[in-house]
C-alpha positions in Angstrom: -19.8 8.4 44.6 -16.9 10.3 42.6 -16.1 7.3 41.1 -20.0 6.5 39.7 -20.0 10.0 38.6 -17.0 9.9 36.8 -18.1 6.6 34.8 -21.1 8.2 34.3 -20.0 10.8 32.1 -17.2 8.6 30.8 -20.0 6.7 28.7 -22.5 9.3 28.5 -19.4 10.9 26.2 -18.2 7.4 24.2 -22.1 7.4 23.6 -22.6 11.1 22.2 -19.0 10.5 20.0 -20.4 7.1 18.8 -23.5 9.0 18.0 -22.0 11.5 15.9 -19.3 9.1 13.7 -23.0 7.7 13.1 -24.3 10.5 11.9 -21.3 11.5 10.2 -20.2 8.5 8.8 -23.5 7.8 7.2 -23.3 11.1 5.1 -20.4 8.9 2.5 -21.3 6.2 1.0 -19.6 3.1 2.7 -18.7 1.1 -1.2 -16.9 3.8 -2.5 -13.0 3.5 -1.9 -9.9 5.6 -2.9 -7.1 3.1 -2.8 -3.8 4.9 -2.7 -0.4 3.3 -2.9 3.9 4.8 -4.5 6.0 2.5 -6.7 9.7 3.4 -6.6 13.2 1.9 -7.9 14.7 0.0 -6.0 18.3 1.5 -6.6 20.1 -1.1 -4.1 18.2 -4.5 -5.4 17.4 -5.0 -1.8 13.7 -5.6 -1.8 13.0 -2.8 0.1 12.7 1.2 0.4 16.3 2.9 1.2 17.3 6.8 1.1 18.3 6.6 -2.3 15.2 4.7 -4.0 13.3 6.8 -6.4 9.7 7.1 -7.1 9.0 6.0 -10.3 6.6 8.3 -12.5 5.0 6.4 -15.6 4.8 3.2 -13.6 1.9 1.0 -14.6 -0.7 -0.9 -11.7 -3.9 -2.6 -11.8 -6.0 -3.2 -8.9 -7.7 -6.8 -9.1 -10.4 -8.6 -6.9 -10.9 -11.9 -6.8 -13.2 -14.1 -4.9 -12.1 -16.6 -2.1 -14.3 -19.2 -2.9 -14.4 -19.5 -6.9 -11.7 -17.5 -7.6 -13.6 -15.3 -10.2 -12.6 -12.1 -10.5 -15.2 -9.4 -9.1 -13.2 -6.2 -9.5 -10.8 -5.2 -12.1 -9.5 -1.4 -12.2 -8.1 -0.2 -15.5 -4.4 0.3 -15.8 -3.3 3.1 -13.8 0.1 5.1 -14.6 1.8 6.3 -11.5 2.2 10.7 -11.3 5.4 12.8 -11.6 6.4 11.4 -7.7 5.1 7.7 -8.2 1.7 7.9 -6.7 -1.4 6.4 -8.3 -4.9 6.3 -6.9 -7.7 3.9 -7.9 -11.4 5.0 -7.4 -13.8 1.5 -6.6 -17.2 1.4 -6.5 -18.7 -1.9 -4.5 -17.9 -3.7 -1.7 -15.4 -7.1 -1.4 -15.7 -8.3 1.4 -15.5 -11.7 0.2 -12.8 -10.9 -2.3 -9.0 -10.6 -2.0 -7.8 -7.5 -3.6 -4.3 -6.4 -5.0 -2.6 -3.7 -5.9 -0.5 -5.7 -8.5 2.9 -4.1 -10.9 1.9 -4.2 -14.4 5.0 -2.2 -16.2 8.1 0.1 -15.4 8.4 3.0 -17.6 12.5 2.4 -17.3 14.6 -0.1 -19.3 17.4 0.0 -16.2 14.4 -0.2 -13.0 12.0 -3.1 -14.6 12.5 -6.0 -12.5 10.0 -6.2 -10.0 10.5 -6.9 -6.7 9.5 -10.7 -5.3 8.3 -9.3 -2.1 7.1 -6.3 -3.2 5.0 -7.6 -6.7 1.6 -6.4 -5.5 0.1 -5.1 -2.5 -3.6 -6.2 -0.7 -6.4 -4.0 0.3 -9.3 -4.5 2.1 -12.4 -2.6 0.6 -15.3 -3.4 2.7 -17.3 -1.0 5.1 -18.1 -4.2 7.2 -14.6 -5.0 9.2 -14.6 -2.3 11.1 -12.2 -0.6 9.5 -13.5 3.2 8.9 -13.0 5.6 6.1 -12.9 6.0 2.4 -9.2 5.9 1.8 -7.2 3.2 1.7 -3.5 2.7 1.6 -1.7 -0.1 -0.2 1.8 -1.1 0.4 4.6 0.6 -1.8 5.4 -1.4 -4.8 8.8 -1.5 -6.3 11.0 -2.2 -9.3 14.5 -3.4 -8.9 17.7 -2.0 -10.6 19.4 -4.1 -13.0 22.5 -3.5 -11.1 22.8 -1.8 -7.1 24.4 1.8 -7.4 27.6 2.0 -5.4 26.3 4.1 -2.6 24.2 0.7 -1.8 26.7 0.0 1.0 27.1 2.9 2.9 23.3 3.6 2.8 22.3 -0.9 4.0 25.5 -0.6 6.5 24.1 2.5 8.2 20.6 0.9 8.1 23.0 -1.7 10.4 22.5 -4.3 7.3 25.2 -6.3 6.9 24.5 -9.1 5.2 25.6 -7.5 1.9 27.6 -10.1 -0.3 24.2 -12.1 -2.0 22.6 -9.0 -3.4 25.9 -6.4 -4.0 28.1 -8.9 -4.6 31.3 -9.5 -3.2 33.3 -6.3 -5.0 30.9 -4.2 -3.4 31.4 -5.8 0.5 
């Protein structure tokens, strides 16, 4: 009898708090989005985010859709330059669901931190209200530029990440 009771009020609560995100969530409007995403320097060429990568203010992005089946483009932001810490934000209207959408590097604002990264080029979002996914706000991937050269702290920073494999992207004086 514990037991009935106990589910019992179990779903009698999922069903109240499934009421309420309803009645909540219908208050927004499910095809507006607020795509958030950072673009640093990649100080140690390494493709990725260390201690001593910088966020790049000035940084230039564009948020594109495009659809699956045509390939036409459905959404294109305007450019967007990054703020003083390398944040950007793109405000869309619409939904995509049958779209692919990126977050994609358009221009560094620095001659030495322009090459962009091959993993890190752009950066996919979903902006629909119909995959279950919840919420307004949605975060893209960091992007990143790479140094023209690594800095000499590279090493000690990759090594105490326990990366090793140092010689391709330092090169050897550095290993």
């Amino acid at each position: 009898m514990a037991k009935a009771s106990l589910i019992i009020l179990v779903s009698l609560a999922i069903c109240i708090s499934s009421s309420l995100s309803l009645v909540y969530g219908a208050a927004s409007d499910p095809n507006k989005f607020t795509v958030l995403g950072h673009v640093y320097c990649d100080t140690c060429r390494v493709e990725f985010e260390t201690s001593i990568s910088e966020p790049l203010p000035g940084a230039v992005v564009k948020l594109e859709c495009k659809n699956r089946t045509d390939e036409k483009i459905t959404f294109q932001s305007p450019e967007i330059t990054t703020d003083n810490i390398g944040d950007y934000k793109i405000e869309v209207t619409g939904d995509y669901e049958d779209s692919d959408c990126d977050v994609t590097l358009v221009k560094s604002p620095r001659a030495d931190c322009n090459d962009p990264t091959e993993a890190w080029r752009k950066a996919r979002v979903v902006l629909t209200a119909l995959d279950g996914v919840t919420g307004q706000i949605r975060f893209a991937n960091n992007l990143g530029f790479k140094k023209k050269e690594a800095l000499p702290g590279c090493k000690k920073v990759l090594t105490d990440m326990g990366y090793f494999e140092l010689k391709d992207e330092l090169g050897s004086e550095f290993v």
